[in-house]
TISE-982058 format. One record per residue: x negated, y negated, z negated of N, C-alpha, C in turn; residue number from 0; residue in one letter. Coordinates in steps of 0.1 Angstrom, whole numbers, plus 5000, padded with zeros to 4 digits. Layout:
REM residues N
n_x = X n_y = Y n_z = Z ca_x = X ca_y = Y ca_z = Z c_x = X c_y = Y c_z = Z resi = NUM resn = A
...
***
This chain:
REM residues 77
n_x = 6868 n_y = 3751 n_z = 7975 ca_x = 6868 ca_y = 3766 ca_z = 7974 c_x = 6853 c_y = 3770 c_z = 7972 resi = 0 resn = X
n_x = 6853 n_y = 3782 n_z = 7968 ca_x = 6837 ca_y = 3787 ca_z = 7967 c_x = 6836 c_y = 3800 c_z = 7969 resi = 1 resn = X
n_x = 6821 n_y = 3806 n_z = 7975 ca_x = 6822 ca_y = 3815 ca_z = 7982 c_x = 6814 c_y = 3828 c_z = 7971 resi = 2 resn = X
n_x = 6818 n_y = 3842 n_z = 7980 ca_x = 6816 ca_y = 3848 ca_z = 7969 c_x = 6802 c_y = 3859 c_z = 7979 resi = 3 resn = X
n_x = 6790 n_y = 3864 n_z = 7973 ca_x = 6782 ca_y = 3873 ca_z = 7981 c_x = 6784 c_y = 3885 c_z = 7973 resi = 4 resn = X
n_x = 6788 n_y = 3895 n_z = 7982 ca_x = 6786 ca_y = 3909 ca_z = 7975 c_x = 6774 c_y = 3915 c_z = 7978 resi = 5 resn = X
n_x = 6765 n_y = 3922 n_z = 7972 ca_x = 6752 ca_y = 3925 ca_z = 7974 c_x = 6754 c_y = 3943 c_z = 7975 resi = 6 resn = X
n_x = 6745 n_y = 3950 n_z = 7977 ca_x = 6746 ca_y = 3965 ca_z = 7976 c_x = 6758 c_y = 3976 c_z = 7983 resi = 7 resn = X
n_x = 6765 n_y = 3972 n_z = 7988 ca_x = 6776 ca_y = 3976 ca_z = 7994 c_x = 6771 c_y = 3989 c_z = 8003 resi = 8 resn = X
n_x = 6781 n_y = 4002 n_z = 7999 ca_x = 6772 ca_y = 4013 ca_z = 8007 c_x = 6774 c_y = 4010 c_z = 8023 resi = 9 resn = X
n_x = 6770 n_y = 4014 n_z = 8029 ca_x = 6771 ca_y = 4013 ca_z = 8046 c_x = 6789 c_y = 4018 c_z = 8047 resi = 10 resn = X
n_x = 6788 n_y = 4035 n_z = 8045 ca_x = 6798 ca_y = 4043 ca_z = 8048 c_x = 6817 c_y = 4030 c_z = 8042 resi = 11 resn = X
n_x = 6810 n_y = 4021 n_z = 8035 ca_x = 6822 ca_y = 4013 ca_z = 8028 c_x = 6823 c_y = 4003 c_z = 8033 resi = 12 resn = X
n_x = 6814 n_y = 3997 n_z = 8040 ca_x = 6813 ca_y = 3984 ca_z = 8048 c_x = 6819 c_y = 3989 c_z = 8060 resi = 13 resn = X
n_x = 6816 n_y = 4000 n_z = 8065 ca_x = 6825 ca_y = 4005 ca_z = 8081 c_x = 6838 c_y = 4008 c_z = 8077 resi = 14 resn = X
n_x = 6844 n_y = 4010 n_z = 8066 ca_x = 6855 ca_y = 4016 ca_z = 8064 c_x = 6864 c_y = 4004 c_z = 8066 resi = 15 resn = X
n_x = 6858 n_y = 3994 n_z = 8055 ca_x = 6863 ca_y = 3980 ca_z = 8056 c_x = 6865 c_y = 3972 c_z = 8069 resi = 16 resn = X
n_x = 6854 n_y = 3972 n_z = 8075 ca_x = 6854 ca_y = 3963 ca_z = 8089 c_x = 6863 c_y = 3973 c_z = 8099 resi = 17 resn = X
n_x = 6870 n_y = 3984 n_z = 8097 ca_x = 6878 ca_y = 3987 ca_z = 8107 c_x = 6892 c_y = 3986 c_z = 8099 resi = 18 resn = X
n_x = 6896 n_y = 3981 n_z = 8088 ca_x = 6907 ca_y = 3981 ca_z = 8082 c_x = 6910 c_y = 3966 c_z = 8090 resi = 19 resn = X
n_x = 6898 n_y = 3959 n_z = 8087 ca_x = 6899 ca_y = 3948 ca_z = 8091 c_x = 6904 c_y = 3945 c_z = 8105 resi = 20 resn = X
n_x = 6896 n_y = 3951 n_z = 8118 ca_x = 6896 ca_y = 3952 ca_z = 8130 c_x = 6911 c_y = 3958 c_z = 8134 resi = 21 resn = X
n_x = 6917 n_y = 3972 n_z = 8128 ca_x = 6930 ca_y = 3975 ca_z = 8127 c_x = 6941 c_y = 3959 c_z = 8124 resi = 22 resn = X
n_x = 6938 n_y = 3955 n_z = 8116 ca_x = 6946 ca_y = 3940 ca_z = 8116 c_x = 6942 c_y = 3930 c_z = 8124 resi = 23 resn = X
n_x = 6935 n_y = 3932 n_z = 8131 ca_x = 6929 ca_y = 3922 ca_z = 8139 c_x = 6922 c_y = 3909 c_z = 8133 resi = 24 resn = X
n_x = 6919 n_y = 3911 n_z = 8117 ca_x = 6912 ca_y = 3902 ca_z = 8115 c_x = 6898 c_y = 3908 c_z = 8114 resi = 25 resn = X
n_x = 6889 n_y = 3892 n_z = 8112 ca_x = 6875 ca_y = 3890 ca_z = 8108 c_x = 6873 c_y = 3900 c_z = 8093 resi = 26 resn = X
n_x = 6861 n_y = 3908 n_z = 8092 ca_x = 6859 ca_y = 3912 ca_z = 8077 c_x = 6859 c_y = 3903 c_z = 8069 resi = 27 resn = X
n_x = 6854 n_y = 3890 n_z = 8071 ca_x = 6851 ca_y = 3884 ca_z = 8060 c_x = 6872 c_y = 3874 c_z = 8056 resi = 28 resn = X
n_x = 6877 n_y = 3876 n_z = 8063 ca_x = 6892 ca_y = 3872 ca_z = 8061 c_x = 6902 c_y = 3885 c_z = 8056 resi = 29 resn = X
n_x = 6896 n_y = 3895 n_z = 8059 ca_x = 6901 ca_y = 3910 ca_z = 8055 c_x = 6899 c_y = 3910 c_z = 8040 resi = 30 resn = X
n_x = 6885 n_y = 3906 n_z = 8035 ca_x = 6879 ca_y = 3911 ca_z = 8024 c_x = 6887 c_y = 3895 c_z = 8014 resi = 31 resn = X
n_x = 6889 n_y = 3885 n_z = 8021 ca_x = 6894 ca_y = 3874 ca_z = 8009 c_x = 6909 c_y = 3878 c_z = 8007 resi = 32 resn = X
n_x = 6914 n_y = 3883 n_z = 8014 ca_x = 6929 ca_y = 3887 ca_z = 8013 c_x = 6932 c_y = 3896 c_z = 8004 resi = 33 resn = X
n_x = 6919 n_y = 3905 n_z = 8006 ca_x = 6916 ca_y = 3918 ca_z = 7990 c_x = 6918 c_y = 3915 c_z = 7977 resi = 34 resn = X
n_x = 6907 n_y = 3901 n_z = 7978 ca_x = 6901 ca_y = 3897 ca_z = 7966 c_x = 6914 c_y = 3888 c_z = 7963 resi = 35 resn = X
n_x = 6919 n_y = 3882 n_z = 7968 ca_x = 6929 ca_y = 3873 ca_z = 7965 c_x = 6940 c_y = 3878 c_z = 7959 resi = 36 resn = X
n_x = 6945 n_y = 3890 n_z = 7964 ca_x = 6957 ca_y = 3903 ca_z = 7960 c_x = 6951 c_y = 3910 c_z = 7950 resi = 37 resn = X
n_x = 6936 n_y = 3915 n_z = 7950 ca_x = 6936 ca_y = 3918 ca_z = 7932 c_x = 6933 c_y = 3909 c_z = 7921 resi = 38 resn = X
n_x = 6934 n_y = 3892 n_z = 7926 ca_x = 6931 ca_y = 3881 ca_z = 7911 c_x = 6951 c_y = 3882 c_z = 7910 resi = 39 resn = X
n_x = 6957 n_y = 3883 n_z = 7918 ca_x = 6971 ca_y = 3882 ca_z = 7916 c_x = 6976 c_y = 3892 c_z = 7903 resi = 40 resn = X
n_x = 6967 n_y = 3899 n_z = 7905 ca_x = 6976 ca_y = 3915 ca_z = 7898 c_x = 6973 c_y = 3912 c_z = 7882 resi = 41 resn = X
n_x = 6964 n_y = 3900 n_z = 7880 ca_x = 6961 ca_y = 3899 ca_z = 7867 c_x = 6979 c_y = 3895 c_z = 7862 resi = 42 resn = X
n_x = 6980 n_y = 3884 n_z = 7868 ca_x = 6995 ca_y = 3874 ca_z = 7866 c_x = 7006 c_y = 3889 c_z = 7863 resi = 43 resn = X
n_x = 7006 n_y = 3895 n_z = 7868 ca_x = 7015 ca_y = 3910 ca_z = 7868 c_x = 7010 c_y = 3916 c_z = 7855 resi = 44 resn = X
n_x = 6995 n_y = 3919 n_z = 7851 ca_x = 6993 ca_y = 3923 ca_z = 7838 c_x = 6996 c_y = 3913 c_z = 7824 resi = 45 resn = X
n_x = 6998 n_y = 3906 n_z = 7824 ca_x = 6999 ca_y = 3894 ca_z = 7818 c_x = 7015 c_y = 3893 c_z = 7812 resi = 46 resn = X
n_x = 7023 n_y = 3892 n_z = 7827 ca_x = 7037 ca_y = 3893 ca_z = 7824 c_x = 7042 c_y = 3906 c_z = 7814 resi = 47 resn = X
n_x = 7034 n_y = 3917 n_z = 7820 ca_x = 7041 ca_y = 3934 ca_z = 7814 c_x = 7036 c_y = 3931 c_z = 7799 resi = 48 resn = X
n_x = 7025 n_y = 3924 n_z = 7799 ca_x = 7018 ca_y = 3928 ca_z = 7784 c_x = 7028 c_y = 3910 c_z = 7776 resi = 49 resn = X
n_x = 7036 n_y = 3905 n_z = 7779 ca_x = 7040 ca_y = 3898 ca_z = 7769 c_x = 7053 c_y = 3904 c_z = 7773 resi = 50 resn = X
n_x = 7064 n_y = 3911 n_z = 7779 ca_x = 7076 ca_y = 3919 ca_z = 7781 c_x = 7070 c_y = 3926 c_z = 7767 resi = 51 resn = X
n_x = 7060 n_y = 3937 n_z = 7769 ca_x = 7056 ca_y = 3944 ca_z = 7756 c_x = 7059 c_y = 3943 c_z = 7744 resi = 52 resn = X
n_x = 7051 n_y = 3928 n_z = 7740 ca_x = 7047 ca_y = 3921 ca_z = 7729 c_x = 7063 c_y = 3916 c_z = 7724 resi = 53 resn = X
n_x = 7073 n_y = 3910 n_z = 7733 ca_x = 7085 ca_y = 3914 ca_z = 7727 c_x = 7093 c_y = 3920 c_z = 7725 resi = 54 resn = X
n_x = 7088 n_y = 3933 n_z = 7730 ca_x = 7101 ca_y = 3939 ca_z = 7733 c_x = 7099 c_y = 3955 c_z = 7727 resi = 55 resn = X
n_x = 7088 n_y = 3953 n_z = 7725 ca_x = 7083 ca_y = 3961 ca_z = 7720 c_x = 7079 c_y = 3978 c_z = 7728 resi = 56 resn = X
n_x = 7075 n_y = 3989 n_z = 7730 ca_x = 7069 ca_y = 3998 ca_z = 7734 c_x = 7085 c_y = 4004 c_z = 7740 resi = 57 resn = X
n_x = 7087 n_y = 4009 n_z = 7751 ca_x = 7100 ca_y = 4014 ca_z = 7757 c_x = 7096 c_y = 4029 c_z = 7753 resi = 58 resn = X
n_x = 7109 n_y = 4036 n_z = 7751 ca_x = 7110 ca_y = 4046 ca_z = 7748 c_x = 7113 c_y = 4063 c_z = 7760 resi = 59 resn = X
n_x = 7114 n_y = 4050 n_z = 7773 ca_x = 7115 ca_y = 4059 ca_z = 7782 c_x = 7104 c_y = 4063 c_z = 7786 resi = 60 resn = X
n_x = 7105 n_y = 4080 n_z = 7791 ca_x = 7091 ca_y = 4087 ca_z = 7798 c_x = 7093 c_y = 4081 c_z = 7812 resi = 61 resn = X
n_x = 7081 n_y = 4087 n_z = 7815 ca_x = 7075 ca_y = 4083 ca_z = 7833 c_x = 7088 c_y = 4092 c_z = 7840 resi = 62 resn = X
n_x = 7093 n_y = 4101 n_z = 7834 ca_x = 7104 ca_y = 4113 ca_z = 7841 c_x = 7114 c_y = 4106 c_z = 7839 resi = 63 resn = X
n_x = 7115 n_y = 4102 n_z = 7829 ca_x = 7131 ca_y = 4088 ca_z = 7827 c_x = 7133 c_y = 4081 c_z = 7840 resi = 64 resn = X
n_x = 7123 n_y = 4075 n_z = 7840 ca_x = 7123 ca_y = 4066 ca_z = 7856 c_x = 7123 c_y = 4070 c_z = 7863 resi = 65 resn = X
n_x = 7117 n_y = 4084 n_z = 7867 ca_x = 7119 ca_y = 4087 ca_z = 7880 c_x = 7130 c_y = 4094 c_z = 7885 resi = 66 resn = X
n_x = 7143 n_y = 4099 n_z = 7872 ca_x = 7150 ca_y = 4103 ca_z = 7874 c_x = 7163 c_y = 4096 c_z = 7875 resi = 67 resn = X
n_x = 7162 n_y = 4081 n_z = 7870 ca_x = 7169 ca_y = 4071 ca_z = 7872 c_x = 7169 c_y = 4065 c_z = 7886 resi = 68 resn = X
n_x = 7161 n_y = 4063 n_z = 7895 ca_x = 7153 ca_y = 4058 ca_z = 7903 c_x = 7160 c_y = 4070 c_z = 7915 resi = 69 resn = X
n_x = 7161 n_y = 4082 n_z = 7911 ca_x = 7166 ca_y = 4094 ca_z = 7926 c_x = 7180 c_y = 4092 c_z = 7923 resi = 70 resn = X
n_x = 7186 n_y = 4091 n_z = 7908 ca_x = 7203 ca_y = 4090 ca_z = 7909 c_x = 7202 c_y = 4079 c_z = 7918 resi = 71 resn = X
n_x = 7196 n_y = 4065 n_z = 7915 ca_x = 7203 ca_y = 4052 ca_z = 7924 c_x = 7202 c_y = 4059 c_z = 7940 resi = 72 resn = X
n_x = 7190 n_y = 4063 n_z = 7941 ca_x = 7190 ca_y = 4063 ca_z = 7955 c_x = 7201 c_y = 4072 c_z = 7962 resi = 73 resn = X
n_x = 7203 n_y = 4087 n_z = 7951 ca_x = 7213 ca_y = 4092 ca_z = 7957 c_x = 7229 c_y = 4089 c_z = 7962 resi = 74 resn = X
n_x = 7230 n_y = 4077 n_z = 7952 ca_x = 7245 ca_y = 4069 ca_z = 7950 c_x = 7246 c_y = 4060 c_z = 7963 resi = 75 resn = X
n_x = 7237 n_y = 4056 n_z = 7973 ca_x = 7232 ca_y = 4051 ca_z = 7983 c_x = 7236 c_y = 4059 c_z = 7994 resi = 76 resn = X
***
């Protein structure tokens, strides 16, 4: 494994972090790899949408399409 140093970090953001951390009861420095770890994942997630795309071509639904698909299911519930 290899380690990563963040340099410059404002104060007001390093307190915000070490109590998200402290809230979970972990260490900052186990708070902040679990960060970093969950946004290299999100790449794998851009990757998948953008070759869905590339076959499938541009969808024709609006952002209101979905969200009005999305309250029917829930209402049917």
């Amino acid at each position: 494994m290899t380690h990563l140093q963040i340099r410059d970090v404002p104060d007001d953001v390093r307190v915000v972090l070490a109590e998200r951390a402290r809230e979970r009861g972990q260490s900052l420095n186990m708070y902040l790899r679990e960060v970093v770890v969950r946004e290299a994942s999100f790449a794998a997630n851009r990757v998948l949408i953008d070759d869905v795309v590339a076959r499938r071509g541009r969808s024709s639904f609006t952002a209101e399409d979905v969200l009005a698909a999305r309250d029917a299911g829930r209402d049917r519930r």
